[in-house]
C-alpha positions in Angstrom: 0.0 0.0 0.0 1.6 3.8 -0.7 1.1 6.5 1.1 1.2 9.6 0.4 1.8 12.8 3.0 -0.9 14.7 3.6 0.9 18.2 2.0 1.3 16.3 -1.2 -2.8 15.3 -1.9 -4.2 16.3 -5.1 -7.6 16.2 -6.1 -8.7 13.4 -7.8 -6.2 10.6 -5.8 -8.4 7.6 -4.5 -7.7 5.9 -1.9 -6.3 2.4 -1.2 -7.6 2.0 2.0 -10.1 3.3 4.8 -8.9 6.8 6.3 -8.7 6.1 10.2 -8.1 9.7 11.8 -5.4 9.4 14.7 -8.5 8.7 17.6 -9.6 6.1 16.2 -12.9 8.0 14.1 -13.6 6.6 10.8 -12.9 9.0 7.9 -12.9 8.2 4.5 -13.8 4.4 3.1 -11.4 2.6 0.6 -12.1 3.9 -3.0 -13.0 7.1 -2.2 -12.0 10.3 -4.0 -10.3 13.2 -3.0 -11.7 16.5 -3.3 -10.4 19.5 -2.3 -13.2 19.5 0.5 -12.2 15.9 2.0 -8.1 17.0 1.7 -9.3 20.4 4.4 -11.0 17.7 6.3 -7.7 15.5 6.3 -5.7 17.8 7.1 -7.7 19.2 9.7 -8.1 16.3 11.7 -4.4 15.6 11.6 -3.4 12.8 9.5 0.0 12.7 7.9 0.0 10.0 5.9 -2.6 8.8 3.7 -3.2 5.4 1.5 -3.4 6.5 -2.4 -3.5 3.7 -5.6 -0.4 4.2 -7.0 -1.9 5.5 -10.1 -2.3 8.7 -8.3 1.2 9.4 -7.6 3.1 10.9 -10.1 6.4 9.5 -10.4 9.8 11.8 -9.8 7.1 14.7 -8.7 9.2 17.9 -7.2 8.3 17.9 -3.3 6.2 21.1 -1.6 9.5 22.5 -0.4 9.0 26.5 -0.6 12.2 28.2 -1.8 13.6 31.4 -0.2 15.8 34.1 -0.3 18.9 34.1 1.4 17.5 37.9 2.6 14.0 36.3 4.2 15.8 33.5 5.7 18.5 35.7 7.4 15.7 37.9 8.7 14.1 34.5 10.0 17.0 32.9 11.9 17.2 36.5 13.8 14.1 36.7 14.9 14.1 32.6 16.1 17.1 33.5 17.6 16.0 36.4 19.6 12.4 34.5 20.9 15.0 31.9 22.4 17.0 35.1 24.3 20.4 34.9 21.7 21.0 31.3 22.9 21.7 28.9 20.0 20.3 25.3 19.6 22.2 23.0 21.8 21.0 19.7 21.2 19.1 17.8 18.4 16.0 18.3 19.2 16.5 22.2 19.2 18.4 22.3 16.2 14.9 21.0 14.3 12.4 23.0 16.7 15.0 26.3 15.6 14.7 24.3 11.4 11.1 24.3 11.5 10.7 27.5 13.3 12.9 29.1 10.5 11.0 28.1 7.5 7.5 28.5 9.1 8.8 32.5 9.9 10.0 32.4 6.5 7.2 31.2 4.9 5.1 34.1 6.7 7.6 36.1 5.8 7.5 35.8 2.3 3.8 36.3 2.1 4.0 39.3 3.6 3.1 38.9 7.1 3.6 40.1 10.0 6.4 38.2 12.6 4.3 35.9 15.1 4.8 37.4 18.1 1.6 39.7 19.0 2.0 42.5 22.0 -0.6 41.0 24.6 -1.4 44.8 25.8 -2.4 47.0 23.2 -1.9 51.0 23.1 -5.2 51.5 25.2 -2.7 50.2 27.8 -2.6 53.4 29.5 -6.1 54.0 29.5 -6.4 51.5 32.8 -6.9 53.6 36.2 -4.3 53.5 38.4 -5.1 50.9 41.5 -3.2 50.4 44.8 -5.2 46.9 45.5 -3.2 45.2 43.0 -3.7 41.3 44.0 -1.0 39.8 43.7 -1.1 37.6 46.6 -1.6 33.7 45.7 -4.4 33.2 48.2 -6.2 36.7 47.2 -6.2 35.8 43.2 -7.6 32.7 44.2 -10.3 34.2 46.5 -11.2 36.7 43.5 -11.8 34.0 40.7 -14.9 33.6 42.4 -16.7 33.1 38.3 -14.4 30.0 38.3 -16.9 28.2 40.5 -19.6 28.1 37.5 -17.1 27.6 35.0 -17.2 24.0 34.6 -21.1 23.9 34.7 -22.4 23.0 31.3 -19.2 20.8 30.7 -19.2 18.7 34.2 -23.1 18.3 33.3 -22.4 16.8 29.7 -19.2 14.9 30.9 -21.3 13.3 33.6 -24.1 12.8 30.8 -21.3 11.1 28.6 -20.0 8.9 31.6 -23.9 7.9 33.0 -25.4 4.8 30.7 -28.5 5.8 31.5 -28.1 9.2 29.3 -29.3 8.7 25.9 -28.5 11.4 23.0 -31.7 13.3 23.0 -31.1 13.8 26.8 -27.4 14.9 25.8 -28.4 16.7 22.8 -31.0 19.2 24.9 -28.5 20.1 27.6 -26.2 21.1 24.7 -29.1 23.4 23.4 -29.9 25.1 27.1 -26.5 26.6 26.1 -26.6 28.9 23.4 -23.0 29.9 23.2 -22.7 26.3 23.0 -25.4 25.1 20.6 -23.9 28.0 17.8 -20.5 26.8 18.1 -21.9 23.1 17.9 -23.6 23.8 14.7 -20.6 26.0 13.0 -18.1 22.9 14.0 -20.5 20.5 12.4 -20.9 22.3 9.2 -17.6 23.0 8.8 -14.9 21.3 6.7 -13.7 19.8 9.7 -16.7 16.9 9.0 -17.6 17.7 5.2 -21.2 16.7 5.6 -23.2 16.6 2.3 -26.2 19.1 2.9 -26.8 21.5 6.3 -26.5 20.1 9.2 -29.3 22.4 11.4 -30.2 19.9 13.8 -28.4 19.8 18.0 -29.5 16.2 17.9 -27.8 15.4 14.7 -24.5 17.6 15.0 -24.2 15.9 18.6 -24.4 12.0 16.7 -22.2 13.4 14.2 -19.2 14.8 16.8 -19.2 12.4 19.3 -19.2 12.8 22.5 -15.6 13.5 23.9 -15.0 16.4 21.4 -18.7 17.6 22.6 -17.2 17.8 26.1 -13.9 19.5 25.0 -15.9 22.1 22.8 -18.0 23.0 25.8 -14.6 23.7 28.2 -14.0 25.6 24.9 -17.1 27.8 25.0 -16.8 28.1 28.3 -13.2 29.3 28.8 -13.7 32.0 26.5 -17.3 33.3 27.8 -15.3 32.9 31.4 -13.0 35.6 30.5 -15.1 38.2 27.7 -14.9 40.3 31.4 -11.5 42.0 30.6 -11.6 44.7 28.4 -10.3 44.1 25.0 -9.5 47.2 24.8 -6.5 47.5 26.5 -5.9 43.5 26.1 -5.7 42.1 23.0 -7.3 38.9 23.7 -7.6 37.9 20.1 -3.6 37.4 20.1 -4.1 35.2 23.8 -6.3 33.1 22.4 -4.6 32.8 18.8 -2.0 31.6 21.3 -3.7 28.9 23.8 -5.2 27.4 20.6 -2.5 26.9 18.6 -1.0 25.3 22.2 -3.6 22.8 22.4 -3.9 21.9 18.8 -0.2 21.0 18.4 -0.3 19.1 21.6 -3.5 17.0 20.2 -1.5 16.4 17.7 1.2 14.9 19.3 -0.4 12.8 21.6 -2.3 11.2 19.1 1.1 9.5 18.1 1.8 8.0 20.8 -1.8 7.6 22.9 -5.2 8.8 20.9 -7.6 8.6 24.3 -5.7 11.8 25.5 -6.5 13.7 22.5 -9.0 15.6 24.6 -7.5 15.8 27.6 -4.3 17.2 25.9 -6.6 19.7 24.0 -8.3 21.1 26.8 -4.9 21.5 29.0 -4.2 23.5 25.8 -6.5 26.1 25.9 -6.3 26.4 29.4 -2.6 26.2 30.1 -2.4 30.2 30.3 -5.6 30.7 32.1 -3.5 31.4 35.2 -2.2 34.3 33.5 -5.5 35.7 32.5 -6.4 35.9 36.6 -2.8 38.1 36.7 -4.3 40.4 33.6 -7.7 41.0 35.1 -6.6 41.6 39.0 -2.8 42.9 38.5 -2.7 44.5 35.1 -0.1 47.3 36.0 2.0 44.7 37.5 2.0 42.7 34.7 3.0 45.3 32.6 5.6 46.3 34.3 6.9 42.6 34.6 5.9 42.1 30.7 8.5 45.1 30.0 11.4 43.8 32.5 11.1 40.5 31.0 11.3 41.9 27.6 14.5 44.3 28.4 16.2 41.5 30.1 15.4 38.5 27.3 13.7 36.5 29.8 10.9 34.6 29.9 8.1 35.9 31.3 7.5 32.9 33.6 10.3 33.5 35.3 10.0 37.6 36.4 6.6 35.8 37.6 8.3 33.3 39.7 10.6 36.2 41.2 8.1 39.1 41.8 5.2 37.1 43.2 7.2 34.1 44.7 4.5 31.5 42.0 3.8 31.9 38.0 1.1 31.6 36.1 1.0 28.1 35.1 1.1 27.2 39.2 -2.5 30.3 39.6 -4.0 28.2 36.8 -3.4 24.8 38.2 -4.4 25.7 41.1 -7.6 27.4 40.3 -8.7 24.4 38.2 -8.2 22.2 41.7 -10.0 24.6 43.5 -13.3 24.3 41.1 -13.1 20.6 41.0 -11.4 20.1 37.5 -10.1 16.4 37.3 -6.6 16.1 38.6 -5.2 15.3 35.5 -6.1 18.2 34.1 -5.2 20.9 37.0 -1.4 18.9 37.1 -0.9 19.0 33.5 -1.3 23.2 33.6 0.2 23.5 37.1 3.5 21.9 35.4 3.3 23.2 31.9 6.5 25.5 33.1 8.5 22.6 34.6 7.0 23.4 38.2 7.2 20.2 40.0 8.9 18.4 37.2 10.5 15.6 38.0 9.5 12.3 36.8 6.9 14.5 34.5 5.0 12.1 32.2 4.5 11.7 28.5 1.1 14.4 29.0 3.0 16.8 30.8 6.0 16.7 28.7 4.3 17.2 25.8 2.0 20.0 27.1 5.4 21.9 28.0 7.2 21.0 24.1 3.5 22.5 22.5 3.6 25.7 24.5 7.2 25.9 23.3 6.9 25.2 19.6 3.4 27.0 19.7 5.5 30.1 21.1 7.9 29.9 18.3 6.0 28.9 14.9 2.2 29.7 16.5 0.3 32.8 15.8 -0.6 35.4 19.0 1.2 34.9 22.4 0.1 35.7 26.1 2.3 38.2 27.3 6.6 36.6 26.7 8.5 37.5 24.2 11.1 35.4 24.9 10.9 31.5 25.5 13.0 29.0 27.2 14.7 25.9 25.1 12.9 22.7 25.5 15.3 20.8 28.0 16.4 17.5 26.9 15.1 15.1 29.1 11.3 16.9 28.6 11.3 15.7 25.1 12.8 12.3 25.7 9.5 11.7 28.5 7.5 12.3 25.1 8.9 9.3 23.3 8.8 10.7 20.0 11.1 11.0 17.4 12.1 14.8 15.8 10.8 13.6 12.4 7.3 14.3 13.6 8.1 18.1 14.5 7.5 19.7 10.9 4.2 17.8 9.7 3.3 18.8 13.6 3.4 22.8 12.9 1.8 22.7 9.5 -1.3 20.5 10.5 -1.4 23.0 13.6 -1.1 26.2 11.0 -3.8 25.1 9.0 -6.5 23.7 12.2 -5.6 26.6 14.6 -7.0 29.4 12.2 -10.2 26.5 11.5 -10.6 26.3 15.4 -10.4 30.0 16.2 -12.7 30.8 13.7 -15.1 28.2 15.5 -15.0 29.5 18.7 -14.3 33.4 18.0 -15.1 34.3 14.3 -18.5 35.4 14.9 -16.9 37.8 17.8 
């Protein structure tokens, strides 16, 4: 059987056997023909290699590579260079994460982009009153997060739902539509080329048979994340760049898990999008403080993480952890964003480690960011607790280019 990788479909390829995304779900049966809709839907759901009849494969046919300038990839290796604070790759693994950053940069570059990195506070900045009652106490932030407590409403009730065998899908499919942040986003995600369903899918019942029910679940922390937070005022916050950000973090580490263990594809997701929510408590009850510490950081070529860890004694990946614990998130979840930093790492697992190398890689070939300009190198013995080879690293970052602008749009394009 050939395969083919998934930057190299054409329209018109058939394929020589059933498509099998990486959690198992049932794609594509054998014989089927490629369209340009089912490649988006390939792509999205992160396959890299796909089963073609050899017919379909042009012999000798030039890779995809993209060719540049000596000029745009000069400019690129600077500005790599300077996200990792002037220090070099020094190990294998870095040399491809600095590769792939390189030509992703490049490749923005070229079309006329704008660099990655997004300012998280925007020239409103100064527009904030002045305030003496700062929190920046652990205990305090906690005590203030008091909209934390509802948070998990609507996603507990349809995780307990999924979990009871006594829940059938009409009763699933009506607490989904009591939600109507929810039920829009469930109807955009099941029209979308994400499922390429013939015809309009207009139906809660029928878009929650045709998702399933653990990416029902994850869509609804979705949802919920962002209504959570719609509190701080975009307009001295550019929360379209934080998001861009804690997307692109959680669909890179889907993708990597689903090489080595597909049932944490959700749980990976969801650690994801919430991985920075810590830091979102600093922004709403310490904004001048975090500005200050976002400049220091910046002058200095440190990560942000670490002025944190300094000024208030904890970061933001040990607030977010521990707010999730306080409002009765599963363990799992709270540990994987208490850690996503290297806070209590040793003997981190495979999860963890590869929730830390996504936030890296995300920081570095991702669109938008949450506040650090500069980012720490992926230490050694975090990727080896991964268990996956470098080769995976550049089909990684351009299924994650093309599903984190699908995904944002899901959940914010309407905004």
């Amino acid at each position: 059987m050939e395969y083919v990788s998934v930057s190299s479909l054409e329209s018109g390829m058939v394929l020589s056997g059933d498509l099998i995304a990486p959690n198992g779900r049932f794609i594509l049966p054998k014989g089927a023909q490629l369209t340009p809709k089912t490649i988006m839907s390939i792509k999205i759901w992160g396959i890299s290699q796909v089963p073609v009849e050899k017919s379909g494969i042009e012999e000798g046919a030039p890779d995809n590579e993209i060719l540049f300038s000596s000029s745009v990839m000069e400019e690129s290796r600077k500005i790599v260079l300077d996200r990792f604070s002037g220090r070099g790759p020094e190990w294998p693994v870095m040399e491809e994460i600095f590769s792939v950053a390189e030509r992703e940069i490049a490749s923005r570059l070229s079309e006329g982009l704008a660099p990655l990195y997004s300012e998280i506070f925007n020239s409103h900045f100064s527009d904030i009153p002045e305030n003496s009652a700062e929190k920046t106490d652990m205990e305090a932030l906690l005590g203030a997060e008091n909209g934390l407590a509802s948070f998990p409403d609507v996603y507990a009730r349809i995780s307990d739902a999924l979990r009871s065998p006594k829940s059938s899908a009409t009763h699933i499919a009506d607490l989904v539509s009591k939600d109507t942040a929810l039920s829009a986003t469930l109807l955009k995600l099941a029209n979308s080329a994400m499922y390429g369903v013939p015809g309009k899918v207009d139906s809660i019942f029928r878009a929650t048979a045709l998702i399933g029910g653990k990416a029902l679940s994850t869509l609804a922390l979705g949802v919920s994340a962002i209504r959570l937070f719609k509190g701080i005022s975009v307009k001295w916050l550019n929360m379209e760049s934080f998001w861009k950000h804690s997307i692109s973090v959680a669909v890179i580490a889907q993708i990597l898990v689903s090489r080595k263990n597909p049932r944490a594809i959700e749980q990976l997701f969801a650690a994801g999008m919430l991985h920075d929510i810590g830091r979102l408590a600093l922004f709403r009850h310490a904004p001048h403080t975090m500005s200050r510490l976002i400049a220091e950081a910046a002058s200095e070529k440190l990560p942000l993480h670490v002025l944190e860890r300094e000024a208030l004694g904890f970061d933001h990946g040990e607030l977010g952890g521990r707010l999730l614990e306080r409002c009765n998130f599963p363990i799992t979840l709270s540990g994987l964003v208490l850690s996503h930093h290297g806070n209590q790492s040793p003997g981190k697992n495979c999860a963890a480690a590869i929730l830390e190398a996504a936030d890296i890689l995300a920081s570095v070939t991702g669109e938008g960011g949450s506040g650090s300009r500069h980012v720490s190198p992926l230490p050694e013995e975090v990727w080896k607790e991964t268990d996956l080879p470098s080769s995976v690293l550049e089909m990684t970052i351009r299924q994650a280019r093309r599903q984190t602008g699908e995904i944002y749009n899901l959940f914010l394009g309407g905004e």
